[in-house]
Structure formats: structure tokens, C-alpha cells
C-alpha positions as CSV (number, residue, x, y, z in Angstrom):
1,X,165.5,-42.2,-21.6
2,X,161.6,-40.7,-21.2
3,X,160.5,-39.4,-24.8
4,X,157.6,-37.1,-24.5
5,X,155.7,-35.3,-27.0
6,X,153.9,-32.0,-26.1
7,X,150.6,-31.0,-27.4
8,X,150.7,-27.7,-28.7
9,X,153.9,-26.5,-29.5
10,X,155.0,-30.1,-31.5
11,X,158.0,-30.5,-29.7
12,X,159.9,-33.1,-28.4
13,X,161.6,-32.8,-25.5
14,X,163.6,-35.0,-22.7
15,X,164.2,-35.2,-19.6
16,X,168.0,-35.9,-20.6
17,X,167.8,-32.8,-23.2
18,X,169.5,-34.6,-26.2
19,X,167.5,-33.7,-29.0
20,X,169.5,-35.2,-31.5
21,X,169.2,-38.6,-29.9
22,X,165.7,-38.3,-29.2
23,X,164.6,-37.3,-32.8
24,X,167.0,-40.3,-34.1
25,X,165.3,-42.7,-31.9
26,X,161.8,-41.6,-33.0
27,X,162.8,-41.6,-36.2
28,X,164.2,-45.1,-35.8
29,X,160.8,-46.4,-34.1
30,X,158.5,-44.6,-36.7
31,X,160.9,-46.6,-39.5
32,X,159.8,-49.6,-36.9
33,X,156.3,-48.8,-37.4
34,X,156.4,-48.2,-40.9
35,X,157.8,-51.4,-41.8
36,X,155.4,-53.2,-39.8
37,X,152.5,-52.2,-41.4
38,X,154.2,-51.7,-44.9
39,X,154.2,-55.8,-43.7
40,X,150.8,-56.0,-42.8
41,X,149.0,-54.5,-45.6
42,X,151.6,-56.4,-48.1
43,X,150.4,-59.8,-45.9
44,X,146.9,-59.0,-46.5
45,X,147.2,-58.5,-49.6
46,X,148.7,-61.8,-50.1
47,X,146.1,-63.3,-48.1
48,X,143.6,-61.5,-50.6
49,X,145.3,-62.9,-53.3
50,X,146.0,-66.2,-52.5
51,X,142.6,-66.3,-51.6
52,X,141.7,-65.4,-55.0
53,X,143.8,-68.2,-56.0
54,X,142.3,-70.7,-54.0
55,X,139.1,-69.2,-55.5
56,X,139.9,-69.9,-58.8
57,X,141.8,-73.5,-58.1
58,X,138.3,-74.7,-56.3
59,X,136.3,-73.0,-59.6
60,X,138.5,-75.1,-61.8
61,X,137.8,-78.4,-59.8
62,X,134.0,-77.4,-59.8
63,X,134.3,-77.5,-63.6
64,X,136.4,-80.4,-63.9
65,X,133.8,-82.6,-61.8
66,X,131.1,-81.6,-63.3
67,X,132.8,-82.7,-66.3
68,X,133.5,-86.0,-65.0
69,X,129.5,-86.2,-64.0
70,X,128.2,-85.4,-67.5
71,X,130.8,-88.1,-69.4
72,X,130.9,-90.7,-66.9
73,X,130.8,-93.3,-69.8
74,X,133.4,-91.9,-72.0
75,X,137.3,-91.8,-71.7
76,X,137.9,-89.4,-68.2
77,X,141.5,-89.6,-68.0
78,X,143.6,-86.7,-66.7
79,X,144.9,-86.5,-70.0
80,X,141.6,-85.8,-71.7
81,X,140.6,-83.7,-68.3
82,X,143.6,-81.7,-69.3
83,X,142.9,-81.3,-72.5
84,X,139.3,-80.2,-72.0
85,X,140.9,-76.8,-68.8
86,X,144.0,-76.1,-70.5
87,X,146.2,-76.9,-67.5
88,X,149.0,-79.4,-67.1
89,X,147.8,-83.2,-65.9
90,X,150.3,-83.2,-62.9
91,X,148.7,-79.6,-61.8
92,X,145.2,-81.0,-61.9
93,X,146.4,-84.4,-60.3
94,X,148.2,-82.5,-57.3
95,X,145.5,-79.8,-56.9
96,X,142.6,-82.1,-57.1
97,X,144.2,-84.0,-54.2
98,X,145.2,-81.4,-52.0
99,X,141.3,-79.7,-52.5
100,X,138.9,-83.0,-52.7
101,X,141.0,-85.3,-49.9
102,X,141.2,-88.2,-52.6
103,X,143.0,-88.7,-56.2
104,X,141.2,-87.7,-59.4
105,X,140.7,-91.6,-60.4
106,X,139.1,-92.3,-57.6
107,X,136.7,-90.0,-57.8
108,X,135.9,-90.7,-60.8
109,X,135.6,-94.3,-59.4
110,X,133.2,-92.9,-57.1
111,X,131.5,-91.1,-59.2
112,X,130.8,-93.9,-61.6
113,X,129.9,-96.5,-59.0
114,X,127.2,-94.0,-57.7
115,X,125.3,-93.5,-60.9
116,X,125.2,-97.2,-61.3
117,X,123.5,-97.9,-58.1
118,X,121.6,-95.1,-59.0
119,X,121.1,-96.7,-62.4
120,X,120.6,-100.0,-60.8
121,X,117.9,-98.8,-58.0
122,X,115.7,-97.5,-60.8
123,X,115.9,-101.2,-62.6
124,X,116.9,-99.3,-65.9
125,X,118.9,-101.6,-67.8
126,X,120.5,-104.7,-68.1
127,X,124.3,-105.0,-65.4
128,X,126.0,-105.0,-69.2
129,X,124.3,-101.8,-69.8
130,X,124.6,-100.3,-67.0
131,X,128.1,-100.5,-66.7
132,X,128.8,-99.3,-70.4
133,X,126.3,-96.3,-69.4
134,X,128.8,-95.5,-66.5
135,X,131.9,-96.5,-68.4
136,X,133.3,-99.9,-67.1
137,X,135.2,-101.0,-70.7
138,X,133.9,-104.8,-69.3
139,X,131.0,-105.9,-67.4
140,X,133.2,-108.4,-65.0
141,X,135.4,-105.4,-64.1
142,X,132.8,-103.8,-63.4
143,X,131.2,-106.0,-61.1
144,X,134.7,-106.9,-59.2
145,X,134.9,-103.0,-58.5
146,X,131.5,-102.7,-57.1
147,X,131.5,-105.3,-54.9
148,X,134.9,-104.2,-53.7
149,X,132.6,-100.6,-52.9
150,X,129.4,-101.7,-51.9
151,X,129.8,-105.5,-50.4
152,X,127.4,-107.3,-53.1
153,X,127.3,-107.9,-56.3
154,X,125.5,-105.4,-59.0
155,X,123.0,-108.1,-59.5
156,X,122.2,-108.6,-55.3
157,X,122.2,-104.6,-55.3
158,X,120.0,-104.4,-58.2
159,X,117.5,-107.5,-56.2
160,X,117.5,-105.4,-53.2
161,X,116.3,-102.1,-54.2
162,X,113.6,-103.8,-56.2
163,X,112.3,-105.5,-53.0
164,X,112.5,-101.9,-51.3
165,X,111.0,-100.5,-53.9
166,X,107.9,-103.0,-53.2
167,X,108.2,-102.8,-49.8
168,X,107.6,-98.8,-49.8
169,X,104.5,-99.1,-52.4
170,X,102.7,-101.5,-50.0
């Protein structure tokens, strides 16, 4: 069956001359069309909003590691995380993983053992200070973990920085 609309006059016509059939398979096909893009804008929309969403998940991570940064030497468990954004401690745990890659105690592992070679490049402190300032509960725990990390102990690290350090001034 050949549907064709004319210009002027708006009518439909055929080649077969059922005009009943015609109109109902227009009809039918511009229901089609409809639906389609009553789809499309209702994906897009979705999109938008789970975009939003996404938005708002990576704005909450944001927060929560910059949180983590500025405590590193008190308690940082998801429980006080949770606490501190008002969401539940298995959301946080499952969204931090799916959006950072790694858990939420491991980054805070990370996070700690970089301020301490940070701490220990710039020879500020004893390794007993240090790793209170970054929150290791014990000093031996924290050197087990940072040799586990970085390959040396806090005290070789801390011996080879210095020796960079006079290497670059002379």
C-alpha cells in the first residue's frame, strides 16, 4: 500500500482508495512516533537526572575526602564519616568504591601514609610523632604499614630525603 500526502488540499489519498485503512495506518504510525520520542525525551531526562545524581554522589565523596584530609589523626571510621554526611555507612562504603576504584579504608590508608612521607621529607618530628600526627594508634603499626607501601622503613625514608635534601642545596 503507497500512502501519499498532498500539499495543498491536506488530503490523503491511495493508490488502493481505502481511506479508512489509510488514515488507521497513519494514525497507527504517528502513535509509533509519538511513543518514540515520548521515550526519548523521558530517556533524556533520566540521563539528566541521573547525571544530577552522579553529580551530587561525586559532591558528597569530594566532601567526605576532604574530611578524611583535614582529620587524618583522629578516628576516620565510616561510622564517624557517616555521622559527620548524614548517609548510611553501607551507602558511603558502596558509593565510595564504585566512584574512587578503591575501598574507603584504604584511602584513608593512603591518605595517611602520604602526609607522613610528607611529614617525614620535611624532618618535622620524631617517627612516634609523626605517626600520631597521621593517626597510627602505635608507632610499630605504623612502621609495618609503611614499609608494606613504600619498601623501607619510616626511619630509611626519613634518611633519604634528608640526603636529597642536601644533595639539591649543593
Amino acid at each position: 500500500m503507497d500512502i501519499f500526502l498532498t500539499g495543498g488540499t491536506g488530503c490523503i489519498g491511495s493508490k488502493t482508495g481505502d481511506d479508512d485503512v489509510i488514515l488507521n495506518t497513519v494514525r497507527v504510525q504517528l502513535r509509533g512516533i509519538e511513543d518514540d520520542l515520548r521515550g526519548q525525551k523521558l530517556e533524556e531526562e533520566y540521563r539528566c537526572k541521573d547525571g544530577l545524581y552522579e553529580s551530587s554522589q561525586r559532591q558528597l565523596i569530594n566532601s567526605i575526602k576532604n574530611y578524611v584530609r583535614s582529620n587524618l589523626n583522629g578516628n576516620l571510621s565510616l561510622t564517624v564519616i557517616s555521622d559527620q554526611v548524614f548517609y548510611n555507612t553501607s551507602y558511603i562504603s558502596r558509593m565510595f568504591k564504585r566512584i574512587e576504584g578503591i575501598n574507603f579504608s584504604e584511602f584513608v590508608m593512603l591518605e595517611r601514609l602520604n602526609k607522613a612521607c610528607d611529614l617525614l621529607a620535611c624532618d618535622s618530628g620524631t617517627i612516634n610523632q609523626i605517626s600520631l600526627a597521621v593517626g597510627f594508634e602505635s608507632p610499630q603499626y605504623f612502621a609495618t604499614v609503611f614499609k608494606k607501601h613504600t619498601e623501607c622503613t619510616p626511619n630509611q625514608y626519613k634518611v633519604n630525603m634528608r640526603k636529597c635534601r642536601q644533595i639539591k642545596q649543593k
